[in-house]
C-alpha positions as CSV (number, residue, x, y, z in Angstrom):
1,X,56.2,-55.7,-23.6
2,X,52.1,-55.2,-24.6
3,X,51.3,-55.2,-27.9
4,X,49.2,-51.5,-26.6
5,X,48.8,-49.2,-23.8
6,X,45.8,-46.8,-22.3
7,X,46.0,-43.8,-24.7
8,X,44.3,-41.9,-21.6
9,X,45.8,-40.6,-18.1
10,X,44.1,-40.3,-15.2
11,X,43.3,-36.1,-16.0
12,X,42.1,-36.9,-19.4
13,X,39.3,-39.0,-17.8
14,X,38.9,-36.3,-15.5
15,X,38.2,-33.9,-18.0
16,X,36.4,-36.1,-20.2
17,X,33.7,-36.9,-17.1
18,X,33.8,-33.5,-15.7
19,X,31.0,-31.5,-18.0
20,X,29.1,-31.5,-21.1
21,X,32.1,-31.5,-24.0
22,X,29.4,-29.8,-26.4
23,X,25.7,-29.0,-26.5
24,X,23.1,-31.3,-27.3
25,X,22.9,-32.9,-30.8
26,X,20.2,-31.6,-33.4
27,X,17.8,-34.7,-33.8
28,X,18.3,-36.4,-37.0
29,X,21.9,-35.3,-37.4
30,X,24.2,-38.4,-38.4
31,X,21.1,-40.8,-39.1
32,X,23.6,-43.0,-41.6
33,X,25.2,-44.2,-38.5
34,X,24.2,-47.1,-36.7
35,X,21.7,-46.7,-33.1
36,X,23.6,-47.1,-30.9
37,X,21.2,-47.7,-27.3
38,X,22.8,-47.8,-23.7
39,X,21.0,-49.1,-21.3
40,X,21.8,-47.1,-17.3
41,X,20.7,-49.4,-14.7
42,X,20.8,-47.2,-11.1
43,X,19.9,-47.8,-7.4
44,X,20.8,-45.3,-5.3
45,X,24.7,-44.7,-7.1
46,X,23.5,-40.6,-7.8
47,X,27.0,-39.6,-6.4
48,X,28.4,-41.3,-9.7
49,X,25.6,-41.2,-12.3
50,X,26.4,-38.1,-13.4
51,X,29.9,-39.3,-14.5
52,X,28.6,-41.7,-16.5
53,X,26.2,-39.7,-18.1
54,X,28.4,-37.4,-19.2
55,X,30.9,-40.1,-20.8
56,X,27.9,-41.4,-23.0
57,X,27.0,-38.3,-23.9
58,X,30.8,-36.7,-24.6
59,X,31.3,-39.5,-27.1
60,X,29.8,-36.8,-29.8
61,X,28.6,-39.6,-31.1
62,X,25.5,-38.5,-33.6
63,X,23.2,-41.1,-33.0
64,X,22.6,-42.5,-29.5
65,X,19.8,-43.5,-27.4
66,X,20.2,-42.7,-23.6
67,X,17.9,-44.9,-21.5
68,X,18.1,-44.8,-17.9
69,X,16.0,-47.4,-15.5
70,X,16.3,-46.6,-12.1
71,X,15.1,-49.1,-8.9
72,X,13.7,-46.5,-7.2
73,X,16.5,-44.5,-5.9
74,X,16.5,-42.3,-2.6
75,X,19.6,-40.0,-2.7
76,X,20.7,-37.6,-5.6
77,X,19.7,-39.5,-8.7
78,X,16.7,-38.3,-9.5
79,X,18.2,-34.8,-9.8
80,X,21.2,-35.8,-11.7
81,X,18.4,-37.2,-14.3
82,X,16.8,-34.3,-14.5
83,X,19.6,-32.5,-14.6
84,X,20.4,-34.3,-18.0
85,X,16.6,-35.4,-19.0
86,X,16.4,-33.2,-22.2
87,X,19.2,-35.9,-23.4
88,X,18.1,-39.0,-22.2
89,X,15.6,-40.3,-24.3
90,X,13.7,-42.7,-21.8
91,X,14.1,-43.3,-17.8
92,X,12.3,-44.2,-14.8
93,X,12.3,-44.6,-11.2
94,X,10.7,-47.6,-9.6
95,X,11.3,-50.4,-7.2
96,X,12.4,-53.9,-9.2
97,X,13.6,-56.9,-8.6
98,X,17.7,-56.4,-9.3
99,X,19.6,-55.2,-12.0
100,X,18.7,-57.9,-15.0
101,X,15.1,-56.8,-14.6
102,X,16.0,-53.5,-15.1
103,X,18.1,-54.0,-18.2
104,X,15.2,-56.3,-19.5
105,X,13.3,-52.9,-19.0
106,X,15.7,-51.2,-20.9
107,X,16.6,-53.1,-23.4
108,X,12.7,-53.8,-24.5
109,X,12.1,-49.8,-24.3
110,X,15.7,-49.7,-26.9
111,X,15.0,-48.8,-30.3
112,X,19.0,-48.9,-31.6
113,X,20.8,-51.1,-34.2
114,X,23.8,-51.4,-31.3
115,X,22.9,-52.5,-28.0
116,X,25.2,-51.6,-24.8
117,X,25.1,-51.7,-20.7
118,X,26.3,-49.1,-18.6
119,X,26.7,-49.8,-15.0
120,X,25.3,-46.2,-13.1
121,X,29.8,-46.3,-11.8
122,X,31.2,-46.8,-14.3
123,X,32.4,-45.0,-17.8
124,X,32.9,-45.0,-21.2
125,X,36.3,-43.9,-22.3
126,X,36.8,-40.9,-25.6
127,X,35.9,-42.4,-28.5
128,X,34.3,-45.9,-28.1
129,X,31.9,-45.4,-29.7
130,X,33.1,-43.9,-32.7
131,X,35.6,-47.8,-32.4
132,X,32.4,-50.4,-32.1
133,X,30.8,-48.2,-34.9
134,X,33.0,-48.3,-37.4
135,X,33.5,-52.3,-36.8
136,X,29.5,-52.9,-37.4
137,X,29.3,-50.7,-40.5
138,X,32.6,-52.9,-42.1
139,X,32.3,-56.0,-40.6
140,X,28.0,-56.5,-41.1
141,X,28.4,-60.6,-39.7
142,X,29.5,-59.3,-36.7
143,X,27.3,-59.5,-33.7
144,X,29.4,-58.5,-30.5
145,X,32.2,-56.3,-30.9
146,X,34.1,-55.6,-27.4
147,X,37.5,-54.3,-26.4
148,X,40.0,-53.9,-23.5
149,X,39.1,-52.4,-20.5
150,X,40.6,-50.3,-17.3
151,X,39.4,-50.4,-13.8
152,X,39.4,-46.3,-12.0
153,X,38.6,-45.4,-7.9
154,X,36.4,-43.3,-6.9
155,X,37.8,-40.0,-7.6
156,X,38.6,-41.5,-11.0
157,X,42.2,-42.3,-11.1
158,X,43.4,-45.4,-13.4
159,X,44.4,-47.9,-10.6
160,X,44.5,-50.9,-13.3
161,X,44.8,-52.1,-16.8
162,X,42.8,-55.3,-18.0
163,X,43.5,-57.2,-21.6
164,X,40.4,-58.9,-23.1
165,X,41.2,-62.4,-24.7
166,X,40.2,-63.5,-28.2
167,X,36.7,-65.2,-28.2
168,X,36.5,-69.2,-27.4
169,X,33.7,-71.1,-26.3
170,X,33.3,-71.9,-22.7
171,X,33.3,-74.8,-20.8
172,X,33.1,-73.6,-17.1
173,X,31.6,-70.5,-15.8
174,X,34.7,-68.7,-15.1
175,X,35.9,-69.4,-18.7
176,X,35.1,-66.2,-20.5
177,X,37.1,-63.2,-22.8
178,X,38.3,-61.4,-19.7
179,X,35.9,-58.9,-21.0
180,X,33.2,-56.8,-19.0
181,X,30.0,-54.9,-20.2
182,X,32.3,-51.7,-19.7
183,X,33.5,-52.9,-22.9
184,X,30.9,-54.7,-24.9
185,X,28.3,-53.9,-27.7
186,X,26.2,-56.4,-29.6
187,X,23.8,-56.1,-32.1
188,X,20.3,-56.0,-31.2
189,X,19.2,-59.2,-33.2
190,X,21.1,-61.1,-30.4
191,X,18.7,-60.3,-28.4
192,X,15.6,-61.3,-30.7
193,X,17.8,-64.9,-31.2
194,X,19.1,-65.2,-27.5
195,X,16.7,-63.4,-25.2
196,X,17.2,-60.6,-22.8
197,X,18.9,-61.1,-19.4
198,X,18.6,-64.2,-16.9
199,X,16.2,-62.3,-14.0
200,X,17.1,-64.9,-11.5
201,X,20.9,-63.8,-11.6
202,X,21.7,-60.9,-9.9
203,X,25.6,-61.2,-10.1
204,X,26.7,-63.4,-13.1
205,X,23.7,-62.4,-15.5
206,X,26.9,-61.3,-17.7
207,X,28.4,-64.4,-17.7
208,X,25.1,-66.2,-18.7
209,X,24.2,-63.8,-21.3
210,X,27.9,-64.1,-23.1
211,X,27.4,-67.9,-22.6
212,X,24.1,-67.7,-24.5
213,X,25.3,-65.6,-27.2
214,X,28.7,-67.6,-28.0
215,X,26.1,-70.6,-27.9
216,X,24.0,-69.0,-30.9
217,X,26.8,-67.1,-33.1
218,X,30.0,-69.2,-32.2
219,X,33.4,-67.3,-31.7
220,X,33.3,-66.5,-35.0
221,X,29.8,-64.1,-34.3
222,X,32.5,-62.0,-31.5
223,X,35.0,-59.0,-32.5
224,X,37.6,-57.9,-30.2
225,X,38.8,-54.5,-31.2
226,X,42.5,-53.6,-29.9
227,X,41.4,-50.2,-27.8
228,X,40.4,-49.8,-24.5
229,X,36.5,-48.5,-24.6
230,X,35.4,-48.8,-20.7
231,X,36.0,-48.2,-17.1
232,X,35.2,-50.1,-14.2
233,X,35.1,-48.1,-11.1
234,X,36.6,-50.3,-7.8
235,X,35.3,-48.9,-4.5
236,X,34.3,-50.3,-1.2
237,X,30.6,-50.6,-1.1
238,X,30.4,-51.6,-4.8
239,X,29.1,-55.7,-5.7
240,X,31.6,-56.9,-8.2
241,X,34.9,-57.9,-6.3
242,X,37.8,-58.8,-8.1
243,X,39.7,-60.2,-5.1
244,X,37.0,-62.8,-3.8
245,X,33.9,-64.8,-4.5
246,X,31.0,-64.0,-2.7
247,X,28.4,-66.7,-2.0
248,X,25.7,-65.6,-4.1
249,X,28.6,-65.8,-6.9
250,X,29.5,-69.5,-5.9
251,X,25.9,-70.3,-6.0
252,X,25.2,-68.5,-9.1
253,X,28.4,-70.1,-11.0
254,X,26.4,-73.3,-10.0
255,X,23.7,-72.4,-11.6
256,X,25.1,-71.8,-14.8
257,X,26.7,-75.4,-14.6
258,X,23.6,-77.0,-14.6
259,X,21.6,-74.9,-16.8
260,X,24.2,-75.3,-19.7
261,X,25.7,-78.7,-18.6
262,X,29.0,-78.4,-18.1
263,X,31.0,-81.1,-17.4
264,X,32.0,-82.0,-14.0
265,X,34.8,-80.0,-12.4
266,X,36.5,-83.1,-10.7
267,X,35.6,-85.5,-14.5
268,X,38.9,-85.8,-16.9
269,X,37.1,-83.7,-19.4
270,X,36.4,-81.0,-16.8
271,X,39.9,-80.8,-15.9
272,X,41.1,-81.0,-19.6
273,X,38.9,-78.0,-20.6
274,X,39.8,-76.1,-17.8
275,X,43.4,-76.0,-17.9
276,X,43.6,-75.5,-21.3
277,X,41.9,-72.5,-21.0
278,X,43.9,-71.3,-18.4
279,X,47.3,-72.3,-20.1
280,X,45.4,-69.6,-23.3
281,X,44.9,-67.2,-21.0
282,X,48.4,-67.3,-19.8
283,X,49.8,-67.1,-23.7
284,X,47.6,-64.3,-24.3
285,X,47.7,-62.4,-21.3
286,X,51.9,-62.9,-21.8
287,X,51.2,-61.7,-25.7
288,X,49.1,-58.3,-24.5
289,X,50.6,-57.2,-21.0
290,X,53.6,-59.0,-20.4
291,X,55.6,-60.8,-17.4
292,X,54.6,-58.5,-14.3
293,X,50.6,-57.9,-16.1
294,X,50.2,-61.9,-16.5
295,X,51.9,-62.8,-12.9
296,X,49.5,-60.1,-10.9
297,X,46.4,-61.5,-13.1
298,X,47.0,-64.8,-11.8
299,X,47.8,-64.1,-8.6
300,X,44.3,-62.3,-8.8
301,X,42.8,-65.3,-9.7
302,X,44.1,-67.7,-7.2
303,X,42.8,-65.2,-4.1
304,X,39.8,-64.8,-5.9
305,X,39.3,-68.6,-6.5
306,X,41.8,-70.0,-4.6
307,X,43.1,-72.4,-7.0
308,X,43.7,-72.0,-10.4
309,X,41.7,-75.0,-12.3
């Protein structure tokens, strides 16, 4: 039994996503509450943009900075920003070299206390940020606050539920909160400390930033709230796959083994590390979603990885 459960159906999404919940926001209006800046990375995803647009903007949260950076798009998503350009406080279209460039864009052009990425599919659920908000004000050591998440298709439907684990520092790649930038917010002095995004990733800059962060603040720097605050959307043509590793994944997991010089998977330490961080994930993942959630997770992992250490 989970200790909590989506408080959203599938039609509540829908109607959340579906049009403007209110007009615009008087500028100035709820200045006492933290900035909170989102950064939209987009390449050609127009058919969805709109979507997330609209669940940034249907928070009716007081005090948020829009900012999309688009790589140049050819279908709808110049008119979808324009649609919406009155809200968004900064975008543009032009060819770059992958998504961490483009949040680096972003995130330089950001001008909030609170600091968040959007993926140009994917959504914010009712009332995140009201959640993160209220975690900052009261908890003012806190420098990542971050939450459960769900995954949705295309036509926005929940197809699965996701649990994120309590923060620990990593010793692989793949040994992270089970948490996605769906549902993640940091403060913007991580950035000053840690640095923007790695540009040479193009999958795993995620990973790498997390990594860098949990280097500089420790677990104790990370808040996981008990709500669910994001949406990733699963579809055919999309990068991320759950289900298997792509080569540019394998490579890039590499990469992050040098550059923070983790031990060897096959060394006793490796092996050490690895399982017990596998062996918390089961305990947790048991604690939040129960028999069937835990048993489908790893079953996820092994066709993803195909082994589990």
């Amino acid at each position: 039994m989970s200790l909590n459960r989506v408080a959203f159906t599938s039609d509540d999404i829908k109607a959340f996503i579906n049009k403007p919940i209110s007009g615009p926001l008087e500028h100035g209006e709820g200045d006492a509450l933290p900035r909170i800046s989102v950064v939209v990375p987009s390449f050609n995803q127009g058919r969805f943009l709109e979507r997330t647009i609209l669940s940034i903007i249907n928070q009716n949260y007081p005090n948020t900075e829009l900012i999309v950076i688009d790589g140049g798009s050819t279908d709808e998503t110049l008119s979808v920003i324009k649609k919406y350009e009155d809200i968004i406080a900064y975008w543009v279209s032009e060819p770059d070299n992958g998504q961490s460039e483009a949040l680096n864009k972003g995130l330089f052009a950001a001008t909030g206390e609170i600091f968040a990425w959007q993926n140009s599919d994917d959504i914010y659920l009712p009332g995140a940020f009201a959640s993160v908000s209220r975690v900052f004000m009261e908890h003012p050591q806190i420098s990542v606050c971050y939450g459960n998440w769900i995954s949705i298709d295309e036509n926005d439907n929940i197809t699965d539920i996701h649990y994120a684990l309590r923060p620990r520092y990593p010793h692989a790649p793949f040994e992270n909160m089970d948490v996605y930038n769906q549902a993640m917010f940091w403060r913007c002095s991580c950035c000053k400390a840690c640095g923007g995004f790695d540009e040479s990733l193009h999958s795993l800059m995620d990973t790498d930033f997390m990594i860098r962060t949990m280097q500089a603040l420790g677990p104790e720097g990370y808040h996981k709230v008990e709500v669910f605050l994001g949406a990733f959307r699963w579809y055919s043509e999309q990068k991320t796959d759950f289900l298997k590793m792509t080569d540019q994944q394998q490579a890039e997991e590499r990469y992050i083994e040098e550059k923070y010089h983790f031990l060897p998977k096959d060394s006793m330490k490796g092996k050490y590390y690895r399982t017990r961080y596998r062996l918390a994930q089961l305990f947790e993942s048991l604690r939040y979603g129960g028999f069937s959630y835990t048993g489908k997770k790893f079953k996820q992992t092994y066709r993803r990885r195909g082994k589990f250490i």
